[in-house]
C-alpha positions as CSV (number, residue, x, y, z in Angstrom):
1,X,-15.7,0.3,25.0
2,X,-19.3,-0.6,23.2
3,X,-19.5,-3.2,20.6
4,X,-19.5,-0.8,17.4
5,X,-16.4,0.9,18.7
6,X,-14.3,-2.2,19.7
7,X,-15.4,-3.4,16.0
8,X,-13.7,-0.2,14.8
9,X,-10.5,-0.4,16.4
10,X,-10.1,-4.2,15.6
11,X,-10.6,-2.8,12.1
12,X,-8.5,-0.4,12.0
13,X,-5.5,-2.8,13.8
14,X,-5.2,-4.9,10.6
15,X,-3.5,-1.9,9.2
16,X,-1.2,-1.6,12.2
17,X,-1.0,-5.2,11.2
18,X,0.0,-5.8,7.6
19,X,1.6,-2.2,7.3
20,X,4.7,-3.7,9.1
21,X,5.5,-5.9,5.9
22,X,5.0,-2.3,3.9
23,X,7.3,-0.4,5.8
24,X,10.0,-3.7,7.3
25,X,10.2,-5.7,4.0
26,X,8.6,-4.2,0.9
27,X,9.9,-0.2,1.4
28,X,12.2,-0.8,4.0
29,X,14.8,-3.8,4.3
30,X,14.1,-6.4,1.8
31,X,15.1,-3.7,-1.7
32,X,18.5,-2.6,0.9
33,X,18.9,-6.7,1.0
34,X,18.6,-7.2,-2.1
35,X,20.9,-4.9,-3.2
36,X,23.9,-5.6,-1.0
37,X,23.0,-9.3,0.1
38,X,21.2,-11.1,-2.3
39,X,22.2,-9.5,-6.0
40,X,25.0,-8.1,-4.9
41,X,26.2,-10.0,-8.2
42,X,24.2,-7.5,-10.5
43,X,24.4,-4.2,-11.8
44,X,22.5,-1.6,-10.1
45,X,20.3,-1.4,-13.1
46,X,19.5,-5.0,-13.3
47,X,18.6,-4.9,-9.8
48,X,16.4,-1.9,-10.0
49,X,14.7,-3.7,-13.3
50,X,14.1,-6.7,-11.4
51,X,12.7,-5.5,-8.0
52,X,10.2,-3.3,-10.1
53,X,9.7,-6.1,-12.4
54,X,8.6,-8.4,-9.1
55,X,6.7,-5.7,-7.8
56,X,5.0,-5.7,-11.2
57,X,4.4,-8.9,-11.2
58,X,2.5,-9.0,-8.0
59,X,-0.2,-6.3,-8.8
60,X,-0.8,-7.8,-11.8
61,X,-1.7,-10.9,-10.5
62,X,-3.8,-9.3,-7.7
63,X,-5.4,-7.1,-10.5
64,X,-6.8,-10.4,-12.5
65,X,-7.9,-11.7,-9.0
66,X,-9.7,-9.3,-7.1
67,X,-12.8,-8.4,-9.0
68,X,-13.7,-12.0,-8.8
69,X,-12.3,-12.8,-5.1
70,X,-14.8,-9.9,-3.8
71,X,-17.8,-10.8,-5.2
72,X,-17.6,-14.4,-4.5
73,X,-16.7,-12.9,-0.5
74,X,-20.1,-10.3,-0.6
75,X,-22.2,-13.3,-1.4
76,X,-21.0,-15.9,0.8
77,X,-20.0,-13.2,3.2
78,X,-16.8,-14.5,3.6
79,X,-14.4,-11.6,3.3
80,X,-12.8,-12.0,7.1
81,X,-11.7,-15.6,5.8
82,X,-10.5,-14.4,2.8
83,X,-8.5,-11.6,4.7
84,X,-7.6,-14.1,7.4
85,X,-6.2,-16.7,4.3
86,X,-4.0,-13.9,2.8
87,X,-3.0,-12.8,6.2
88,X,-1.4,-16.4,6.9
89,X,0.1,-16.6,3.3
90,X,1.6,-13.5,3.4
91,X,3.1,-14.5,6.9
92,X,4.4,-17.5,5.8
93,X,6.0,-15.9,2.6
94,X,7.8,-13.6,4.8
95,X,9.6,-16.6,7.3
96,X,10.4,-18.1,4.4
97,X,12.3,-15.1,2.7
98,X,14.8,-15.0,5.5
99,X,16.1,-18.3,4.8
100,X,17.2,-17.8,1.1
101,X,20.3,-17.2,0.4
102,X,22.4,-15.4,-2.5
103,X,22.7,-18.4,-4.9
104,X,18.8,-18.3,-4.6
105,X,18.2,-14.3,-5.0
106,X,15.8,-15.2,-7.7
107,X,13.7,-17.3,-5.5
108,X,13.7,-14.9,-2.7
109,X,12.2,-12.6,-5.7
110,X,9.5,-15.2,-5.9
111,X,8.8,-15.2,-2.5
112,X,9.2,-11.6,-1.9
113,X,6.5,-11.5,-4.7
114,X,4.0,-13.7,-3.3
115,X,4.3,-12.2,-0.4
116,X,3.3,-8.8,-1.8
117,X,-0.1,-10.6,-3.6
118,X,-0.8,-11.5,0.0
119,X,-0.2,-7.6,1.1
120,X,-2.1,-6.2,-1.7
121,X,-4.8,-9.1,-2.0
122,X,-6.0,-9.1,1.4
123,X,-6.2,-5.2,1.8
124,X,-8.7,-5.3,-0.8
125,X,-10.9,-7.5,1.8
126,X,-9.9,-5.0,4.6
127,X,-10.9,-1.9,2.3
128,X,-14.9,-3.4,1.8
129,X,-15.3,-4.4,5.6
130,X,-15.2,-0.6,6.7
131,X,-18.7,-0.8,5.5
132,X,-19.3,-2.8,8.6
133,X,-17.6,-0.9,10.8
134,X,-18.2,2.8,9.6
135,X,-21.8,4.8,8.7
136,X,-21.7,7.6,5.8
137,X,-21.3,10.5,8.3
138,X,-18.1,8.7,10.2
139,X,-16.4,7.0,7.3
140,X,-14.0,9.8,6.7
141,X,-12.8,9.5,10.7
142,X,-12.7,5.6,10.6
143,X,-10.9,5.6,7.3
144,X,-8.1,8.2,8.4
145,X,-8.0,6.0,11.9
146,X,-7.0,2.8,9.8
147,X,-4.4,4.6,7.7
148,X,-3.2,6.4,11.0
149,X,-2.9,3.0,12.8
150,X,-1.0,2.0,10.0
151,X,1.3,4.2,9.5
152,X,2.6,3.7,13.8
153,X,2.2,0.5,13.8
154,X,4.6,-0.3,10.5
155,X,6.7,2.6,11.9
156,X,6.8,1.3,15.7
157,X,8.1,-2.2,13.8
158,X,10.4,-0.9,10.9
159,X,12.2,0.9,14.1
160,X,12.5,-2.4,16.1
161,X,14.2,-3.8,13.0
162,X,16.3,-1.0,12.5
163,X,17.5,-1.0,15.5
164,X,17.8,-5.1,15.0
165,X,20.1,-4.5,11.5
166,X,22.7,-1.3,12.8
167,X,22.9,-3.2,16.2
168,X,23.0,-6.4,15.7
169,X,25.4,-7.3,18.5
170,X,23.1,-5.9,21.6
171,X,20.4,-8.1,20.4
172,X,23.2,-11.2,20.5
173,X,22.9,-11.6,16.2
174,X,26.3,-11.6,14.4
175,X,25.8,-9.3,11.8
176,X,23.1,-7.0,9.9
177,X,22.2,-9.9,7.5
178,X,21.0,-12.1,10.5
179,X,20.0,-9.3,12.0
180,X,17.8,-9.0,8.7
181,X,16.6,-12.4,8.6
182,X,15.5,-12.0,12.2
183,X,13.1,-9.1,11.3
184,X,11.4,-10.8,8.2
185,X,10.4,-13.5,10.8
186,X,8.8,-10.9,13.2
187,X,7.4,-9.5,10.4
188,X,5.5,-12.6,9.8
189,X,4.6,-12.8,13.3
190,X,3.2,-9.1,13.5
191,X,0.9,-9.3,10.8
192,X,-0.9,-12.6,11.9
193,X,-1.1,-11.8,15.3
194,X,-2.5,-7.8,15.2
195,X,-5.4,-9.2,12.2
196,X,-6.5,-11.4,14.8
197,X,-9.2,-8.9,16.2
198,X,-10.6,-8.3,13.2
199,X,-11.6,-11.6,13.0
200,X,-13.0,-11.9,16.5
201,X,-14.6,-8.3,16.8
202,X,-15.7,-7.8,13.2
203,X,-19.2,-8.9,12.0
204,X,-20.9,-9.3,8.0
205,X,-23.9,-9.8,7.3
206,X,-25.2,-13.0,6.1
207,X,-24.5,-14.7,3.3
208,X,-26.0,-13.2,-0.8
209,X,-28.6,-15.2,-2.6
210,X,-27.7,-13.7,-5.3
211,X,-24.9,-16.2,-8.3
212,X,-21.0,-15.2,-8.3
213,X,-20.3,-16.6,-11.2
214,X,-18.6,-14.9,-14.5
215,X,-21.6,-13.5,-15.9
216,X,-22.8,-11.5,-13.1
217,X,-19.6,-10.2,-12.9
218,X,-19.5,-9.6,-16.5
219,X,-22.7,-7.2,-15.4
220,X,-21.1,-5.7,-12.9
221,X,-18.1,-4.4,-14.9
222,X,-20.8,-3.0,-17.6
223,X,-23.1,-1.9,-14.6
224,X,-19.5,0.2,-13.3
225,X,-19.1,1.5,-16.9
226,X,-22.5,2.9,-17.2
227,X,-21.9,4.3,-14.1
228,X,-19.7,7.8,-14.8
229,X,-19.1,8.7,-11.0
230,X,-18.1,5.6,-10.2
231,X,-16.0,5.3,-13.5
232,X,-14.4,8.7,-13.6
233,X,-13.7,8.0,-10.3
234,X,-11.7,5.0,-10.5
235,X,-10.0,5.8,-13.6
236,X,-8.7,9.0,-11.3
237,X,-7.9,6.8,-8.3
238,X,-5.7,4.4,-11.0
239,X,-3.5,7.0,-11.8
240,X,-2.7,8.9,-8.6
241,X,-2.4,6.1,-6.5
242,X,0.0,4.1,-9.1
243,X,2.4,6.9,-8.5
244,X,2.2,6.8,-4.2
245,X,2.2,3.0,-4.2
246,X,5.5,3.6,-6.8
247,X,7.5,6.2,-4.8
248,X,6.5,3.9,-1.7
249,X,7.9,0.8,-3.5
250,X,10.5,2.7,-5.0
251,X,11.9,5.4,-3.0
252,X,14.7,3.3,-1.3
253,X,16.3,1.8,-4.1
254,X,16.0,5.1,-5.9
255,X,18.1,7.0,-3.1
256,X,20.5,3.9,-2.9
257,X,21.4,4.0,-6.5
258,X,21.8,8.3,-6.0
259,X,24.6,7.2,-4.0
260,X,22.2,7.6,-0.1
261,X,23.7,6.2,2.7
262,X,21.7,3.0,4.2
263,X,21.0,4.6,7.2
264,X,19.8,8.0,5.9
265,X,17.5,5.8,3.6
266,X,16.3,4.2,7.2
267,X,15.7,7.5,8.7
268,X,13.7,8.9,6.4
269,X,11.5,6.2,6.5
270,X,11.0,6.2,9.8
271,X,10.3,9.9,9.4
272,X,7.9,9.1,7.0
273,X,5.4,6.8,8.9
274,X,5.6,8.9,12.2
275,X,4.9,12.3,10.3
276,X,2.3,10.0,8.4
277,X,0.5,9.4,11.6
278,X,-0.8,12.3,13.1
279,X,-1.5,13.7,9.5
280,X,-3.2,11.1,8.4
281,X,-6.2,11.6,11.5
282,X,-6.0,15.6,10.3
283,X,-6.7,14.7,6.8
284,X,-9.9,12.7,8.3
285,X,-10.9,16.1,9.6
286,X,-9.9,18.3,6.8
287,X,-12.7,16.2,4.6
288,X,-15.4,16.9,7.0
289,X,-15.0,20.2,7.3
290,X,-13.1,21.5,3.6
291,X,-14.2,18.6,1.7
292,X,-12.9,15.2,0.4
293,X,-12.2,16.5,-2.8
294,X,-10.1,19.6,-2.4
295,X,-8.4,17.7,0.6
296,X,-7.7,15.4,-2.0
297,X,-6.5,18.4,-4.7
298,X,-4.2,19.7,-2.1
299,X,-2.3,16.2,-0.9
300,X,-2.2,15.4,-4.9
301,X,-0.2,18.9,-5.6
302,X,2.3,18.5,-2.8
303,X,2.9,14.8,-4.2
304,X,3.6,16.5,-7.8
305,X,6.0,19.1,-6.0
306,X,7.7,16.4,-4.3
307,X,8.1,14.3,-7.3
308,X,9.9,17.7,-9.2
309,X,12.4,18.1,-5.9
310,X,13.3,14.2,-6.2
311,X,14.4,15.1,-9.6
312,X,17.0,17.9,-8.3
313,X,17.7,15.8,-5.1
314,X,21.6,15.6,-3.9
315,X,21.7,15.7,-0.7
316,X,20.7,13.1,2.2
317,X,19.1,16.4,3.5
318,X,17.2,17.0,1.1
319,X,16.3,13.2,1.1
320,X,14.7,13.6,4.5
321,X,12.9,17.1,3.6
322,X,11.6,15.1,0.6
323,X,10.0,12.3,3.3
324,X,8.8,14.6,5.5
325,X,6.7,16.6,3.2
326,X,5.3,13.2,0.9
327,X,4.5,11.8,4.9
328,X,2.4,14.8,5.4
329,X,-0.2,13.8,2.7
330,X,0.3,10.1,2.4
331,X,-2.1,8.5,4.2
332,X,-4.5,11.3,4.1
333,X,-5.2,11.1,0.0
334,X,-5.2,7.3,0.8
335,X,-7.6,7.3,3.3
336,X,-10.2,10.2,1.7
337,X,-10.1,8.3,-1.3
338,X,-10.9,5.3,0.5
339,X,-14.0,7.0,1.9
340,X,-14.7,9.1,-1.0
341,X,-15.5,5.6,-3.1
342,X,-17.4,4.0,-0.1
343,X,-20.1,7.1,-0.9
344,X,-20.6,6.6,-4.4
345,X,-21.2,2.5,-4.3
346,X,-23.6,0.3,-2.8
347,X,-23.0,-0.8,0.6
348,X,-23.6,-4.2,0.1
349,X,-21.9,-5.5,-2.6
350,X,-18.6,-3.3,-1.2
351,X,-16.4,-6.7,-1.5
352,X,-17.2,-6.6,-5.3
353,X,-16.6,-2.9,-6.1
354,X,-13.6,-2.8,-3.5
355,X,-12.6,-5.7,-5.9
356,X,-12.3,-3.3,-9.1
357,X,-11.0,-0.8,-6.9
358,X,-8.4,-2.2,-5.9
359,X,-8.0,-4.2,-9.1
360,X,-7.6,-0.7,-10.9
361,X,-5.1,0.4,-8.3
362,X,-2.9,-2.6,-8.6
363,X,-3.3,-2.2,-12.5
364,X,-1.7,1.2,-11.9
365,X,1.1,0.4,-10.1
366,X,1.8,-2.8,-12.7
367,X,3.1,0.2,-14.9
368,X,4.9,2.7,-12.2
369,X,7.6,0.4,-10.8
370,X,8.0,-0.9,-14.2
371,X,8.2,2.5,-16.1
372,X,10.9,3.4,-13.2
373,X,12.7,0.4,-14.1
374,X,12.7,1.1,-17.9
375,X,13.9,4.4,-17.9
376,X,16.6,4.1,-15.7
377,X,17.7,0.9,-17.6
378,X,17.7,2.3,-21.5
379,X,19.0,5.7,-20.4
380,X,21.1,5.2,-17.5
381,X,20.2,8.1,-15.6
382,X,18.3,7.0,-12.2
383,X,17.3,10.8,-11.7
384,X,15.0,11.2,-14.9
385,X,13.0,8.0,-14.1
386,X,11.1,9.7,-11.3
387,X,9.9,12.4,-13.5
388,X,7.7,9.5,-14.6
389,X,5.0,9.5,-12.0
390,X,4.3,13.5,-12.5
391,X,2.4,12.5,-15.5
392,X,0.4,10.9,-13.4
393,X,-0.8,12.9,-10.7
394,X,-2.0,15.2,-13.1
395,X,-3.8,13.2,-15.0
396,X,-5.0,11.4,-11.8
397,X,-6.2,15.6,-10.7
398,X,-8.0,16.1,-13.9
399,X,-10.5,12.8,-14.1
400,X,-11.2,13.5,-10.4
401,X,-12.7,17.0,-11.1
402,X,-15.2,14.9,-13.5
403,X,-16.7,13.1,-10.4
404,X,-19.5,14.3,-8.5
405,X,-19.1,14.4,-4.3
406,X,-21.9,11.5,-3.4
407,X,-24.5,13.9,-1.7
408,X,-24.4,15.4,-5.2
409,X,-25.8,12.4,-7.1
């Protein structure tokens, strides 16, 4: 394997890497903990105001931080230390978590929140270093490969852990909360050790003359607003992906509270990231060859017809008909988008512009898990909360057709 290709794959591991605290902790475990370990004291809808009040929380700090955080990395071409310094804090927040206990749960809820700055933090950093890694005509391959390696990697671990929480006893732990416990601390492990590559394999270049301080980020944001690809485009990307990263946030304590079994919510999980996989590399192809943009229409209307069904959903069946379809176009819309923006900004300041990317996104998803949260608190009825997030899909659709493809401009 040549240099440029060994960079590629170390790249693309982080997302093997930190996806396992997506799928184990965040989606997986930690809201299934929370309900029947650690606030097992609450109501159901305190629980689900609090978890999407925490998840909230976290975006929003990442959202004031990462404008600022990627243009200070771009000039002193330091965004593998600042992934590498969010890697370790989220690892640590994550061996911390499995030593709180239920007289605590509101500490685990600060934990479990800085934990999720460190997720979302540092894959802004990860997003800007494809431009290291990836030219314009393979972008939409090396993207898809990230999202791919993702996607098996936090599914290969969220099945470890499964297996580690309904079996505790052939792994010699007493019960499924140790059991739990256990898995946030190989969580932590994962995620330091699979980054590691990155930092070995992956190169910047050297270090911007150009000053980081307020007012040339000031310029930046009115540079980005003069900018109408680059704007409409973002504004787009802020509302679709607020309502993926919610159902992804979401989804478990959604089917818990329709009365889903623990283990179907498991299972369709799993089915998820493995269906997620292959789909995502076929969504890399599907934007060479029928464009990023209608690849992206296509994975944006099965989202909406997925979020309708949820609304009707009885059924465990139907719970994991409901995963399978939304893994189809997951990481595909996640990873065209990803390469979609690379096109439209300068290659060189990708830290900075990754930085209001990202910032945007998080921004988004400040309002999904907490619009969830509302709803199903002042009316009581889990099911109409979901019907939230159609709004915006649509909406996220309709800015998108106002952005030119980047061989266009």
């Amino acid at each position: 394997m040549n240099a440029r290709r060994l960079a590629q794959w170390s790249w693309a591991l982080s997302a093997w890497a930190n996806h396992g605290f997506m799928t184990t902790v965040a989606v997986g475990l930690f809201p299934i903990y929370f309900d029947r370990y650690l606030g097992a004291t609450l109501s159901g809808e305190r629980q689900t105001l609090y978890l999407g009040a925490t998840n909230s929380a976290a975006t929003f700090i990442v959202m004031l931080i990462a404008p600022w955080l990627g243009a200070l990395a771009d000039r002193r071409a330091s965004k593998k230390r600042w992934l590498m310094g969010w890697t370790v804090a989220g690892s640590l927040a994550c061996a911390v978590l499995s030593g709180i206990d239920p007289a605590h749960w509101s500490w685990a809820l600060l934990v479990y929140g800085v934990a999720s700055v460190s997720f979302w933090a540092g894959s802004s950093f990860q997003d800007a270093l494809i431009v290291e890694v990836a030219d314009t005509h393979e972008v939409n391959r090396i993207s898809s490969l990230g999202f791919a390696l993702g996607y098996v990697g936090g599914g290969l671990l969220f099945l470890i852990n499964v297996l580690l929480a309904t079996h505790p006893a052939w792994f010699h732990l007493g019960n499924a909360t140790e059991a739990t416990r256990v898995a946030f601390r190989d969580v932590a492990v994962w995620w330091l050790l699979f980054t590691l590559p990155l930092f070995w394999w992956v190169s910047e270049p050297p270090p911007s003359a150009r000053p980081s301080g307020l007012r040339e980020l000031w310029a930046t944001i009115r540079h980005i607003a003069a900018d109408r690809a680059v704007r409409n485009f973002l504004l787009a990307y802020w509302l679709y992906i607020d309502a993926i990263n919610t159902v992804q946030l979401m989804a478990v304590d959604f089917g818990t509270k329709l009365g889903f079994s623990s283990d179907a919510l498991i299972k369709a999980l799993l089915l998820v990231q493995f269906i997620a996989f292959p789909f995502a590399l076929l969504f890399g192809r599907l934007g060479d060859y029928f464009g990023v943009k209608r690849s992206i229409y296509l994975g944006l209307a099965v989202f909406a017809g997925v979020t309708c069904y949820a609304y009707f959903m009885h059924s465990e069946t139907q719970f994991y008909v409901l995963a399978a379809v939304f893994g189809t176009v997951q990481g595909g819309v996640q990873a065209l988008s990803r390469s979609y923006f690379v096109g439209l900004i300068p290659r060189e300041r990708a830290g900075e512009y990754f930085g209001f990317y990202n910032m945007l996104a998080k921004f988004a998803a400040v309002l999904g898990p907490l619009a969830m949260g509302v709803v199903a608190f002042a009316t009581g009825n889990q099911r109409l909360s979901i019907l939230v997030l159609e709004f915006f899909f649509i909406g996220g659709a309709l800015l998108l057709a106002r952005v030119p493809m980047p061989h266009e401009r």
